[in-house]
C-alpha positions, 0 to 999 in steps of 0.5 A: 228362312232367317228372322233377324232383330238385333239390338237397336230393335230393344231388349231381348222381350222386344227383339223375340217380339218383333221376330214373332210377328215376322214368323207369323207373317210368313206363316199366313202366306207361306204358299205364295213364296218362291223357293230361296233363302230369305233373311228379314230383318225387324227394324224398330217400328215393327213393335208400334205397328198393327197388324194391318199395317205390317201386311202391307209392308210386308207384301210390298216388300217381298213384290218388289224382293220378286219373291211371291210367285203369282198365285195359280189358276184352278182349272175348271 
C-alpha cells in the first residue's frame, strides 16, 4: 500500500494531511480489501472534503478498481 500526494495537492503540511486522511480510510476497512499492491493517489480536493463525503469516493472508487472482496456470510 503506497499513499501518494505530490506538489500540485500543496505544501508539505498539506501533502502529510491529505496522506493522512487516505491512511485513515484504509484503516476504517482494511478487512474488506482483496489482497494486491494499491498505490492512491491525494488529489487537491481531498483537503476541502468532509469525511463523508471521501467514504463515499473512496468506496466507489476501490468497487469500480474490483479491489473489496464481498463481505462474508456468518454461518448460522
Amino acid at each position: 500500500m503506497a499513499f501518494v500526494a505530490g506538489k500540485k495537492v500543496g505544501n508539505a503540511v498539506k501533502r502529510n494531511r491529505a496522506k493522512r486522511r487516505l491512511r485513515a480510510l484504509f484503516r476504517e476497512r482494511i478487512a474488506r480489501y482483496r489482497p494486491g499492491a494499491y498505490i492512491l493517489v491525494a488529489k487537491p480536493a481531498i483537503l476541502e472534503a468532509d469525511h463523508a463525503e471521501l467514504e463515499q469516493a473512496w468506496t466507489k472508487a476501490l468497487e469500480r478498481a474490483g479491489a473489496l472482496s464481498r463481505p462474508r456470510k456468518r454461518p448460522q
